[in-house]
N, C-alpha and C positions, 0 to 999 in steps of 0.2 A: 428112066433109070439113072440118068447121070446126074439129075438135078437131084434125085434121092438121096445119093452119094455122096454129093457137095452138101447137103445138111448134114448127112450123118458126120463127115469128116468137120465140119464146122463145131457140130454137137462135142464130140470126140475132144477136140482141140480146147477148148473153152471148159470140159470138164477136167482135163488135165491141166491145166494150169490154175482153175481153182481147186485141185488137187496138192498142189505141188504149195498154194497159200495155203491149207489147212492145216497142213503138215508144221509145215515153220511155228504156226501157231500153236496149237497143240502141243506140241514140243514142249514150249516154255509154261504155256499155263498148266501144264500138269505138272509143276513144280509148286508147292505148296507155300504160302505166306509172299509176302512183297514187300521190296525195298524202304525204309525208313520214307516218311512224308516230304522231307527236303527231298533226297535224293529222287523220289519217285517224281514231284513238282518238277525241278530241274531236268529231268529226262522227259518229260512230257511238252515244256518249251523247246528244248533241244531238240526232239523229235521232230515237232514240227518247223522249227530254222532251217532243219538239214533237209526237209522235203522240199518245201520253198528253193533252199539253193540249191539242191540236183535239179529240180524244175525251168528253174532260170537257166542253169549252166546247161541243160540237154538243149532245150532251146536256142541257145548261143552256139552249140557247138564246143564247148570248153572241154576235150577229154584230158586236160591237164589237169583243173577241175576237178571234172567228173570221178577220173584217177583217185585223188583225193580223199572224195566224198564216199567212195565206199571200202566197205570192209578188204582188208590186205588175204591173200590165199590165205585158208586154211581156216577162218574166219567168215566167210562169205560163205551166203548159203547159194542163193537164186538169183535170177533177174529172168522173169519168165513174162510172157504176153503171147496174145494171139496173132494172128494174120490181119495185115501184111506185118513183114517183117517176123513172124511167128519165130519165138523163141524158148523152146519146152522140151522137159523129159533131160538127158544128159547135157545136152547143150547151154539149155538154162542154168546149169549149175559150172558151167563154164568162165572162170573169173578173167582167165589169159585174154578169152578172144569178146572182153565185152566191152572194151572201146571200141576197139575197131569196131562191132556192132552201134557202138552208138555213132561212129562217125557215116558210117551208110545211111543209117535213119537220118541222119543231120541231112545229105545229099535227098535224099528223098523230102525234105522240109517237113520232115515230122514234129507235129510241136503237143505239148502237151499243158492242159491250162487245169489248174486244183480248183476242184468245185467246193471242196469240203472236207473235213479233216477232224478225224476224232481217236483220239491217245485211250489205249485200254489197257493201260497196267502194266509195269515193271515185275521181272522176274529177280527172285534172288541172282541167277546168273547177270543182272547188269543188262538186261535185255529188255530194249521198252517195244511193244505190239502195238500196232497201228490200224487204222482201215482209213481208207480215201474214196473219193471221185472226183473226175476230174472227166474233162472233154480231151478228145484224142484225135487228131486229123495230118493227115499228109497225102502228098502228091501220089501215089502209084495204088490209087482205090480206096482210098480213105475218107470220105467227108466228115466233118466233125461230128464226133458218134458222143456218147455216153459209156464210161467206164469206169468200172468198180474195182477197187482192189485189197489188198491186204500188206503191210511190211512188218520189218521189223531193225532197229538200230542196234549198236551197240554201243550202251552208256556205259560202261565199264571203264572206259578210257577216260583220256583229256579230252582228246578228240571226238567227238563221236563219228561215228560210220554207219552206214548202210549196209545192212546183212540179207536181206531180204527182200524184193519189190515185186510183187505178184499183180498181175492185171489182166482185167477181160471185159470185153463189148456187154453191155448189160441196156434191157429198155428202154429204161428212163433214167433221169437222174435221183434217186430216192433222198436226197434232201431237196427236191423241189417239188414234191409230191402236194405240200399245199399247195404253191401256184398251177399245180395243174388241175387239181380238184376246184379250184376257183376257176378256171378258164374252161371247166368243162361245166362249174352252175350256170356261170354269165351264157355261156352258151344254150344251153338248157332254156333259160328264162327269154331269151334272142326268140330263139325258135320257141316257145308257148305265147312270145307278145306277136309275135307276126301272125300266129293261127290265130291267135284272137279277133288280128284287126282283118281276117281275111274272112272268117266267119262274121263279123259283124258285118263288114260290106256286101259278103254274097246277099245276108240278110236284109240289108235297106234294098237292094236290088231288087231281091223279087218281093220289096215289099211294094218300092215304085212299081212296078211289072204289074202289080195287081190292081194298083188303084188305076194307072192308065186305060187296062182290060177294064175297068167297070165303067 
């Protein structure tokens, strides 16, 4: 019972915070039409400069930083994830108390490493939508996992900022989905060249076995 429990609460957890990225997203693209071509291009490198530097900067430690790099109150949507450090539902939308949050993860050596990064469009509001994966690991139960997520900036400004940063534990990493489909043929063909060479030796064997019997 208690191991049923700890899924379901895991299940639970994971469905709420890509709950809470759907929402952000939806949001903006139910807003119809998109930003001029410059400005859209220019939010989509920005986009991705400012994941890169909160990456680097959580890493470091930097909540001067970090401060910085995301949306000011009132502006700011989420900063959600799972366990450990599980951050979801009213809390995640907690701007006040999300350094201090990230200086505990820092204490805990939580690091976070971008696998992959792809910009999905600018909203008339100035808003550019993201999704990532990235490796996720720290000290108090964490080995480096795979995880998926969802953001969202705000290009509206000079500055841009982080409105949004949604994450959760997911299988695999789905931009390495070739190299695993490749490591799963090599394997495949491993295992059918060994049968082969193991049915061809059974067979010289009792073929010797028979001529010796005669």
């Amino acid at each position: 019972m208690a191991k049923r429990g700890a899924a379901a609460s895991a299940v639970a957890t994971v469905a709420a915070v890509l709950s809470l990225a759907g929402c952000g997203m939806q949001s903006d693209q139910a807003s119809a039409g998109l930003q001029p071509v410059g400005a859209a291009a220019n939010c989509s490198a920005g986009s991705r400069q400012l994941v890169e530097a909160f990456i680097a900067s959580f890493n470091s430690g930097d909540t001067l930083q970090l401060d910085r790099l995301f949306a000011a109150p009132g502006l700011f949507g989420w900063y959600s994830t799972d366990a450990p450090g599980e951050r979801i539902n009213d809390e995640a939308k907690n701007r006040s108390s999300l350094m201090a949050y990230f200086a505990r993860r820092h204490n805990h050596k939580e690091r976070l490493e971008l696998q992959s990064f792809q910009f999905n469009g600018t909203s008339p509001s100035g808003r550019g939508n993201f999704e990532f994966e990235l490796i996720r690991s720290a000290d108090d139960g964490l080995p480096s996992s795979p995880y998926g997520g969802k953001g969202a900036v705000d290009c509206d400004q000079s500055q841009f900022t982080l409105v949004v940063w949604s994450m959760a534990r997911e299988p695999f990493l789905r931009s390495n989905v070739p190299l695993y489909v490749l490591l799963i043929v090599l394997l495949l063909i491993t295992l059918a060249a060994g049968a082969i060479a193991f049915y061809r030796w059974r067979r010289a064997a009792g073929m010797r076995g028979s001529s010796s019997g005669a």
